[in-house]
C-alpha positions as semicolon CSV with decimal commas, in nm:
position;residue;x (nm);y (nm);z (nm)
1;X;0,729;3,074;-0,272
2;X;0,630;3,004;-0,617
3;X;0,814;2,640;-0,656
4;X;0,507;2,472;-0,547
5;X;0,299;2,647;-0,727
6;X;0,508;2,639;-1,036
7;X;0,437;2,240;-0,981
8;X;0,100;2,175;-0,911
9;X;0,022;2,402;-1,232
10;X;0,196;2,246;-1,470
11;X;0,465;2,517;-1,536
12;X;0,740;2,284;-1,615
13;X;0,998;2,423;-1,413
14;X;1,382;2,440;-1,491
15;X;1,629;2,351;-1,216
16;X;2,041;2,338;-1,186
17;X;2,233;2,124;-0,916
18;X;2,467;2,223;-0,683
19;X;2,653;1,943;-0,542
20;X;2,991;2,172;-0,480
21;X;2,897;2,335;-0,088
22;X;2,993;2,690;-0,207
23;X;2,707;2,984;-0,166
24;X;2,957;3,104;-0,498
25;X;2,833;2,848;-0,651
26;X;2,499;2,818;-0,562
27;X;2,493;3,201;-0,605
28;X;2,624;3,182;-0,983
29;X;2,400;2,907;-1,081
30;X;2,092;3,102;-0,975
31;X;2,222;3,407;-1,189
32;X;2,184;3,161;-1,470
33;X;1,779;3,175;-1,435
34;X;1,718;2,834;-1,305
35;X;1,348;2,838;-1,154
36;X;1,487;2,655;-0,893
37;X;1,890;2,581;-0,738
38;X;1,885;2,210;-0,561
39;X;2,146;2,215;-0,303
40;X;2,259;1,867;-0,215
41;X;2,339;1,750;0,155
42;X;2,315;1,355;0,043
43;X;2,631;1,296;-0,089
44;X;2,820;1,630;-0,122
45;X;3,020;1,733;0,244
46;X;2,797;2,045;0,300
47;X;2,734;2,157;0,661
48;X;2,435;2,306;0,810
49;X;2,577;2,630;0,773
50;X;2,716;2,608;0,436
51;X;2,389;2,511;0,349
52;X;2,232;2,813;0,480
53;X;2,473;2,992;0,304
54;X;2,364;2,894;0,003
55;X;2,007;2,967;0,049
56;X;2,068;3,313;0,137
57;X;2,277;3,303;-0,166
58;X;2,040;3,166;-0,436
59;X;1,796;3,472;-0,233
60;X;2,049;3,703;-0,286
61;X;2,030;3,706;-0,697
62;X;1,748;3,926;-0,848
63;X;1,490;3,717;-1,043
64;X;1,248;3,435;-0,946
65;X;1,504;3,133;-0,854
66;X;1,427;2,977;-0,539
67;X;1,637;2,748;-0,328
68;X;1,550;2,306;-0,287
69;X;1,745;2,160;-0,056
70;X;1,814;1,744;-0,133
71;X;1,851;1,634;0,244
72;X;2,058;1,324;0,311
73;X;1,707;1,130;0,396
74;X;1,362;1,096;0,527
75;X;1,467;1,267;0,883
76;X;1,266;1,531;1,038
77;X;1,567;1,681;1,195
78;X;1,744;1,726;0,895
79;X;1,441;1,857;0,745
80;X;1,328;2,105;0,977
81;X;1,682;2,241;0,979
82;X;1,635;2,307;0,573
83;X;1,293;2,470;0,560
84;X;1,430;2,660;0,885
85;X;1,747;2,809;0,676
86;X;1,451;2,914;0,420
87;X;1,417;2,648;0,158
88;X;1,154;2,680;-0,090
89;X;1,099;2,286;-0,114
90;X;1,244;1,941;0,006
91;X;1,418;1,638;-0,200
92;X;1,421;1,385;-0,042
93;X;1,641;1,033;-0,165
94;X;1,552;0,649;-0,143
95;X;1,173;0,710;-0,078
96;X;1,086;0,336;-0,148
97;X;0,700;0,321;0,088
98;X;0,440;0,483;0,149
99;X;0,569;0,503;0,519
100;X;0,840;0,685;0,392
101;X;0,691;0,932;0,200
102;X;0,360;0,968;0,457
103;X;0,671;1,048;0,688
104;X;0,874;1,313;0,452
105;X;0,515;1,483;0,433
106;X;0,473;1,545;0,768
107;X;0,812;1,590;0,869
108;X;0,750;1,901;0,633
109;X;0,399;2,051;0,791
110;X;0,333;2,242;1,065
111;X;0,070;2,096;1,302
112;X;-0,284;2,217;1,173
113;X;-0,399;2,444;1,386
114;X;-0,784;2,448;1,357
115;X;-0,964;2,199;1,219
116;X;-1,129;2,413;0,941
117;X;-0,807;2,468;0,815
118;X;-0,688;2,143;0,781
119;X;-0,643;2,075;0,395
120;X;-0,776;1,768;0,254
121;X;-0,459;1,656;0,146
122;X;-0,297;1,649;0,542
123;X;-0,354;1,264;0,594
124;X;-0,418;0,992;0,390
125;X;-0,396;0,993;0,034
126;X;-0,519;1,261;-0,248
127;X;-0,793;1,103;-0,328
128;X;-0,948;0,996;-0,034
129;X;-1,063;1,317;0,079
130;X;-0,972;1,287;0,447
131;X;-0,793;1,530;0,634
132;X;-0,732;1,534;1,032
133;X;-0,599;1,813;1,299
134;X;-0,188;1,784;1,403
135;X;-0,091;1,582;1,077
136;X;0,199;1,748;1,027
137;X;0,573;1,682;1,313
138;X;0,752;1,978;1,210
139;X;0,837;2,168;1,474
140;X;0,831;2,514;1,533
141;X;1,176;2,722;1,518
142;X;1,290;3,069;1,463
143;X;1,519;3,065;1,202
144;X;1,570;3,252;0,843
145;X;1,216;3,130;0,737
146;X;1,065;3,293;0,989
147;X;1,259;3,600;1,020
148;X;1,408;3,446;1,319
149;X;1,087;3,471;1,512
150;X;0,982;3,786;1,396
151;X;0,717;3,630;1,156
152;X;0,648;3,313;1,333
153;X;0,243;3,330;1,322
154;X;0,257;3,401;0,928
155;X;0,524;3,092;0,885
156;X;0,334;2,882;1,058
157;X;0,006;2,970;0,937
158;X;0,132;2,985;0,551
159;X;0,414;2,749;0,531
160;X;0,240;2,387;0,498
161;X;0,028;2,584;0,154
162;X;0,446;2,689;0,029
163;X;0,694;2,422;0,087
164;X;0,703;2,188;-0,202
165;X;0,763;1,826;-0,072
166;X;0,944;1,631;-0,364
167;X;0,982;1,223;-0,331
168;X;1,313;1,033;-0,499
169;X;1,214;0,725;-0,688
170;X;1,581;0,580;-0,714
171;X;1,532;0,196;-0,608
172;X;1,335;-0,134;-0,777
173;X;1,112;-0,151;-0,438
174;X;1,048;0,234;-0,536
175;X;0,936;0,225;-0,871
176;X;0,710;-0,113;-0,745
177;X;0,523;0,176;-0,492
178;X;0,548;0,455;-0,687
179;X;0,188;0,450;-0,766
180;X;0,115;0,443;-0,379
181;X;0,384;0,686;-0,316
182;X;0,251;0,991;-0,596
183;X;-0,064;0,932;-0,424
184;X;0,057;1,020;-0,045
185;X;-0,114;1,315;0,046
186;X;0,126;1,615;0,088
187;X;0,380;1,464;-0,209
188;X;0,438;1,744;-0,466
189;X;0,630;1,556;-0,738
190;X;0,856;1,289;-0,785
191;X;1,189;1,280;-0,872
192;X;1,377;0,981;-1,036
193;X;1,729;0,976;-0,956
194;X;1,860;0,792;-1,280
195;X;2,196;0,676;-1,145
196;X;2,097;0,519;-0,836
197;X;1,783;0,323;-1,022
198;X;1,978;0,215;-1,268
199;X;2,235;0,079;-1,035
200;X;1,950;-0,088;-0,830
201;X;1,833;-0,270;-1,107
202;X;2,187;-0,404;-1,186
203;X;2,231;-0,185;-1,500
204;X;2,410;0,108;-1,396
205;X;2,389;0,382;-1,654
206;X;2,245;0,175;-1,898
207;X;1,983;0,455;-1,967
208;X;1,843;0,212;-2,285
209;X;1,804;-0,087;-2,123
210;X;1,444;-0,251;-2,157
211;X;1,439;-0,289;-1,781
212;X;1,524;0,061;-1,677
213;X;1,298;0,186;-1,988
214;X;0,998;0,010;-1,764
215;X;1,098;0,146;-1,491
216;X;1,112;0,524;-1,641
217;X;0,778;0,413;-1,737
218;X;0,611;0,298;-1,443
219;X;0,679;0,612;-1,247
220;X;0,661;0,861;-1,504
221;X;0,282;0,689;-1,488
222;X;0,241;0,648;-1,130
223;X;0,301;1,032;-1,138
224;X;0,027;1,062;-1,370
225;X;-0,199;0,890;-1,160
226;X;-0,146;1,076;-0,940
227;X;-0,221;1,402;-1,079
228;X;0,112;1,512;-0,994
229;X;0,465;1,630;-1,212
230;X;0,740;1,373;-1,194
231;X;1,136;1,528;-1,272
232;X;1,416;1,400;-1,351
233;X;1,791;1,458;-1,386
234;X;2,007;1,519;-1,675
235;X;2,355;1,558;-1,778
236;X;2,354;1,658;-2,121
237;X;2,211;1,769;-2,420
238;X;2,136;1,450;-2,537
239;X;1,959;1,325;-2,222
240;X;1,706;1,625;-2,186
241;X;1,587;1,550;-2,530
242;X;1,568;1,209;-2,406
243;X;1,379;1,253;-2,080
244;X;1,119;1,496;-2,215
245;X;1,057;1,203;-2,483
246;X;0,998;0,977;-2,205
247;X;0,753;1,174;-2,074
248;X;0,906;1,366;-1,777
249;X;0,746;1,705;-1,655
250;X;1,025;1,888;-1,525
251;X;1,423;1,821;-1,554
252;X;1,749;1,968;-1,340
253;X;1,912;2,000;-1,653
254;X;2,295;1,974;-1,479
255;X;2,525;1,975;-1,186
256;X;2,774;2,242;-1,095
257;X;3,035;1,963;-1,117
258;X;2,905;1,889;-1,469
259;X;2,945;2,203;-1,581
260;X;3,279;2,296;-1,510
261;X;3,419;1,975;-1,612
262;X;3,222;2,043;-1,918
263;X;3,363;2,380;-1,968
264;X;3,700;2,296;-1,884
265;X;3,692;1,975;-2,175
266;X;3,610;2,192;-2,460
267;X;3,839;2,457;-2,360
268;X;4,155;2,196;-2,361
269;X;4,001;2,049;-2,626
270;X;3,988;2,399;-2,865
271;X;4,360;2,467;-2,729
272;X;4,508;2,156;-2,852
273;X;4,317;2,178;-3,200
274;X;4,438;2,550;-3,250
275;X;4,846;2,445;-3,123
């Protein structure tokens, strides 16, 4: 899965949203050569299987997108079930501790399985150097990712090195740990959800406020840190210039929703210029 690795080098990947639980959808946005197709479970009504569904789908176009799943929170469960159905990564909403992201992290590792192999960045936090056996609480099952059993050793063996663990800063009490939080060992990138820190801070969508510019500015440098990317979402032209000014390393640069409402605005609006 290149998603990780796309992150930890610095690639700057490209992302679209899919908050409408369709594999259509998720299948036509990945024909659109997103890096990467974020299916949401947190607020849109998608089911475990429609979810699945739109894996395979996002699989099923030729080119390099890969499929992130945004579960509905920190919940191993939930979790398991995604990188089970074959996600290439993990979103996960309202990470506000370090508890909560030292949990997402292992809720999305395997158990180490010899000591040797036990990566530095298991336990603890990145810089620290300390790594320990049976970090990681996912548990094993034989799903899509693993061919349904068929290549459980390899999953298991490969997996923790693949799945690309990505931690929402979306609250005041976030962006406060956010330092502490880029720095959890087994955190990928973070991911500011705009709307819901905005609205936390009492300023919803008020993308120029001083307060929420400090904010933007906090984690974009807690990311930095950290040595990790931090991404963000945005809904228009006008915002990814915006975003990439403030810093941010990677962007989902709009939802499915978006999009067709989007679409459907300039179309009425061409009609009733041209009648």
């Amino acid at each position: 899965m290149d998603l990780k690795r796309k992150l930890r080098a610095g690639d700057r990947p490209v992302g679209g949203w899919c908050s409408l639980p369709s594999p259509s959808v998720a299948e036509a946005l990945a024909t659109a050569a997103f890096d990467f197709v974020a299916i949401d479970t947190e607020h849109a009504t998608a089911t475990t299987e429609a979810v699945e569904n739109g894996i395979r789908a996002v699989e099923a176009v030729s080119g390099a997108t890969e499929p992130l799943v945004r579960v509905a929170e920190v919940d191993a469960t939930r979790i398991a079930r995604a990188l089970d159905a074959g996600a290439a990564g993990v979103m996960a909403p309202q990470v506000n501790t370090v508890e909560s992201a030292r949990e997402l992290a292992r809720a999305c590792r395997y158990p180490s399985q010899e000591a040797d192999d036990a990566p530095a960045e298991a336990e603890g936090s990145k810089g620290d150097g300390s790594s320990s056996v049976n970090t990681g609480t996912r548990g094993v099952g034989l799903g899509r990712a693993s061919a349904y059993g068929r290549r459980i050793d390899e999953t298991v063996r490969t997996a923790n090195d693949e799945v690309a663990v990505i931690a929402q800063i979306e609250t005041e009490r976030g962006v406060e740990n956010a330092e502490a939080i880029a720095d959890v060992a087994g955190i990928d990138a973070l991911f500011v959800g705009p709307a819901d820190l905005s609205a936390s801070l009492g300023r919803f969508r008020a993308f120029d406020d001083p307060a929420f510019e400090t904010a933007i500015t906090r984690s974009v440098a807690a990311a930095e840190m950290a040595g990790i990317p931090v991404g963000t979402l945005a809904t228009s032209e006008k915002r990814i210039d915006a975003w990439l000014d403030a810093g941010f390393d990677f962007l989902i640069v709009g939802t499915d929703a978006g999009f067709l409402a989007a679409g459907a605005d300039r179309a009425i609006d061409r009609y009733e210029e041209s009648v």
